[in-house]
C-alpha positions in Angstrom: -10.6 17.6 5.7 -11.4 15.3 8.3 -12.4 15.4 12.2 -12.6 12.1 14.2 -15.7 11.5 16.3 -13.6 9.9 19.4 -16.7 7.8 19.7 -15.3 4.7 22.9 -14.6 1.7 21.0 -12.5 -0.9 21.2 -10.2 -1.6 18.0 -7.6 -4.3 17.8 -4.9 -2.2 16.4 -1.6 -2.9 16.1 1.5 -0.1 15.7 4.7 -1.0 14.0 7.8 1.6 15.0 6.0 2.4 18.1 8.6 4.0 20.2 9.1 6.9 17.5 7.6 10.2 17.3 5.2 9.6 14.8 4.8 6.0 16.3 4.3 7.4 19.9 1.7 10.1 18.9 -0.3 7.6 16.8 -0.4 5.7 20.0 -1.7 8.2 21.8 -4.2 9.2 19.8 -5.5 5.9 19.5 -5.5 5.5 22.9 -7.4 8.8 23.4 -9.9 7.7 21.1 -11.3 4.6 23.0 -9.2 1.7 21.3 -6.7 -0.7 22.9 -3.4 -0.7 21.1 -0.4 -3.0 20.5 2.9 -1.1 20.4 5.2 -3.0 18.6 8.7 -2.2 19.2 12.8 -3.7 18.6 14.4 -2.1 21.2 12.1 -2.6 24.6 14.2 -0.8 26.3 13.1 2.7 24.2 9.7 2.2 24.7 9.4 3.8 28.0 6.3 5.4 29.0 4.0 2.9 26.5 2.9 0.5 28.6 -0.7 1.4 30.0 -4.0 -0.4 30.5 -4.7 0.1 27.0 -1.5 -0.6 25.6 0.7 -4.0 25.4 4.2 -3.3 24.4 5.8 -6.4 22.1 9.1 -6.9 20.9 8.9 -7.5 16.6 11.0 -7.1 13.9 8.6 -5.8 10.9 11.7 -6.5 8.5 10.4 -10.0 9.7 7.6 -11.9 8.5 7.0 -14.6 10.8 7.6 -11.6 13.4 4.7 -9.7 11.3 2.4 -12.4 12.1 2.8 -13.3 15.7 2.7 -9.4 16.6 -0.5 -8.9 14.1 -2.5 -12.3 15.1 -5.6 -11.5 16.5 -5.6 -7.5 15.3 -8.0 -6.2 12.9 -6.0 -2.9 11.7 -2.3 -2.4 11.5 -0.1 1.1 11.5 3.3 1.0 10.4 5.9 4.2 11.2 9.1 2.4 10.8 12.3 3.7 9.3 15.6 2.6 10.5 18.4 5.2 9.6 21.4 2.4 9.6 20.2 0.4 7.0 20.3 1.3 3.3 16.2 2.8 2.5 15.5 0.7 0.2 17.1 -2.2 1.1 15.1 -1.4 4.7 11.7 0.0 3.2 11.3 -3.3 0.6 12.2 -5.8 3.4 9.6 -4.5 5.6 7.2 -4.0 3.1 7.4 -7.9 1.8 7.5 -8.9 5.5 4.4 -6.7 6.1 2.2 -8.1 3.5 2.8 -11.6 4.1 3.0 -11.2 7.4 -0.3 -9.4 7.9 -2.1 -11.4 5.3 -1.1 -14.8 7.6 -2.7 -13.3 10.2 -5.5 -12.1 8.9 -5.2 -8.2 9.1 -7.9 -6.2 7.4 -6.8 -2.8 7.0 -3.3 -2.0 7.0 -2.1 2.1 6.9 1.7 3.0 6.2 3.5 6.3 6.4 5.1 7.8 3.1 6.6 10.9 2.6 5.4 13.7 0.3 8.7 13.5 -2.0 7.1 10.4 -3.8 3.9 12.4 -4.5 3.6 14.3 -8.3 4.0 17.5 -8.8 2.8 17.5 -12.5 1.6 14.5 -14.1 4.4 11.6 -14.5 6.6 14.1 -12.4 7.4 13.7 -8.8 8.8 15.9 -6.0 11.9 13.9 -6.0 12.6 13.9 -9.3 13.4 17.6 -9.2 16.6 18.4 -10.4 17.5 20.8 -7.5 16.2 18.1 -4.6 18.3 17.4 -2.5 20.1 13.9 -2.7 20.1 12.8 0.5 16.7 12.9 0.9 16.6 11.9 -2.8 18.2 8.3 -1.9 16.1 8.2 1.2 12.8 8.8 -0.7 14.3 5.6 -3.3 13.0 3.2 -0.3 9.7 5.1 0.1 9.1 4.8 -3.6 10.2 1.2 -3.9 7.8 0.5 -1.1 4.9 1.9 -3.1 5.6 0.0 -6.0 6.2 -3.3 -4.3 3.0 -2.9 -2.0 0.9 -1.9 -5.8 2.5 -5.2 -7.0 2.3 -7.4 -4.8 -0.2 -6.5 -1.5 -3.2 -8.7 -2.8 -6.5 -9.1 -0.9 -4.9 -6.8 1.8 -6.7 -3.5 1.9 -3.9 -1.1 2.7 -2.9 2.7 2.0 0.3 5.0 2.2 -0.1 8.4 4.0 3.0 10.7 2.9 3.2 13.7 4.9 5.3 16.9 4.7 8.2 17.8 6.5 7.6 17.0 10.0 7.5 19.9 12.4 7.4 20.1 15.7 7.2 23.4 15.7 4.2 23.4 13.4 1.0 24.3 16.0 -1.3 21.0 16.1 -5.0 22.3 14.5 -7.1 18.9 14.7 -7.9 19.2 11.3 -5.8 18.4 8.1 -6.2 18.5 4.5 -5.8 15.3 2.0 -4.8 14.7 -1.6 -4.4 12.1 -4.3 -1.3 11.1 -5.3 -0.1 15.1 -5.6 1.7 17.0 -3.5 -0.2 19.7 -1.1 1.5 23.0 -1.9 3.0 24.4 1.4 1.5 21.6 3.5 3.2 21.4 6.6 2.2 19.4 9.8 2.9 18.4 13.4 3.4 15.0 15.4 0.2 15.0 16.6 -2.4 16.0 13.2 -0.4 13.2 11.2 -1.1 10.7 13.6 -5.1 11.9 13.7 -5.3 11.3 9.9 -3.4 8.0 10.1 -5.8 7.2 13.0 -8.8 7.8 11.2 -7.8 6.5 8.4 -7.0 2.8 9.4 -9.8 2.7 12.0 -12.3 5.1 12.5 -13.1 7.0 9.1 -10.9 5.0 6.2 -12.2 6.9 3.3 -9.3 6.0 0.9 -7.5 2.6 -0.9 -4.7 0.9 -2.4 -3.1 5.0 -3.0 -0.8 7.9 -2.1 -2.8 9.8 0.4 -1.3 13.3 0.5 -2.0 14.3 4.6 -0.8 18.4 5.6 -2.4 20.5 8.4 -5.8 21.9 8.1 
């Protein structure tokens, strides 16, 4: 469990997928924190209500690598929330993964935090969630990409210090708490969690209290 301090600061954070939920509530938590915030964005015109004093709205492609490194020159930390749903998942999550690597290693990005999703994570050794017979295969084919992603970023992410954060289903119904609850590699039993909590843990764990590495960070509501 894990509470930030919301200590002012300034962080040169950049946020890939910026105009989506999860995208939009990391950038507000960020921005409630103290830090300044890139939000980086393909459609401009869905990014309404972004643009503050803390917070420069970009167009980028993170599917993109030169793109990858213009938006992340100059930014210590980087957040990715990207999915696209008219693109296969894993031909979309291993393009953006490969542009994401080289492109924040170019320019020089320290920390680097992606979002998962739980159905990657093990529920027994050697066994994961979407493995399970009974699974549904929509959500089977999307969590291909996720999984792909994981491998390729294990493979081949290098020097760059990154981590994936796979939540639960995403409610918005689900009250926010401030807190939330973390495991490795497994899958939280039950774990559900809001908008707002994910983007706290993904918050503090790229900038203000990165306590894990180079894993599967389990993330549900505390």
């Amino acid at each position: 469990m894990s509470e930030s301090t919301h200590k002012k600061k300034t962080a040169d954070l950049v946020v890939y997928g910026a105009a989506g939920r999860v995208g939009r509530a990391v950038v507000t938590e960020a921005v409630t924190r103290g830090h300044r915030v890139t939000a980086v964005v393909r459609d401009p015109d869905r990014a309404f209500g972004l643009g503050s004093d803390a917070v420069t709205v970009v167009r980028g492609d993170v599917t993109d690598h030169a793109s990858v490194t213009a938006t992340a020159t100059g930014h210590r930390v980087a957040i990715n929330t990207t999915f696209r749903l008219g693109v296969p998942s894993e031909e979309f999550f291993v393009a953006a993964a490969k542009a994401l690597v080289a492109g924040l290693t170019a320019a020089g990005v320290g920390r680097f935090v992606t979002l998962g999703v739980t159905s990657t994570l093990e529920t027994a050794p050697g066994v994961r969630l979407m493995d399970d017979a009974g699974f549904p295969e929509p959500a089977r084919v999307f969590s291909r990409g996720h999984a792909a992603e994981w491998e390729l970023l294990r493979a081949a992410a290098g020097s760059l210090d990154w981590l994936m954060v796979c939540p639960p289903d995403l409610s918005s119904g689900h009250p926010r708490t401030g807190r939330y609850r973390t495991a490795e590699g497994t899958v939280i039993p039950g774990g559900r969690i809001c908008h707002d909590d994910l983007a706290r843990a993904l918050v503090d764990e790229a900038v203000d209290a990165p306590r894990h590495r180079r894993i599967q960070l389990a993330v549900a509501a505390g």
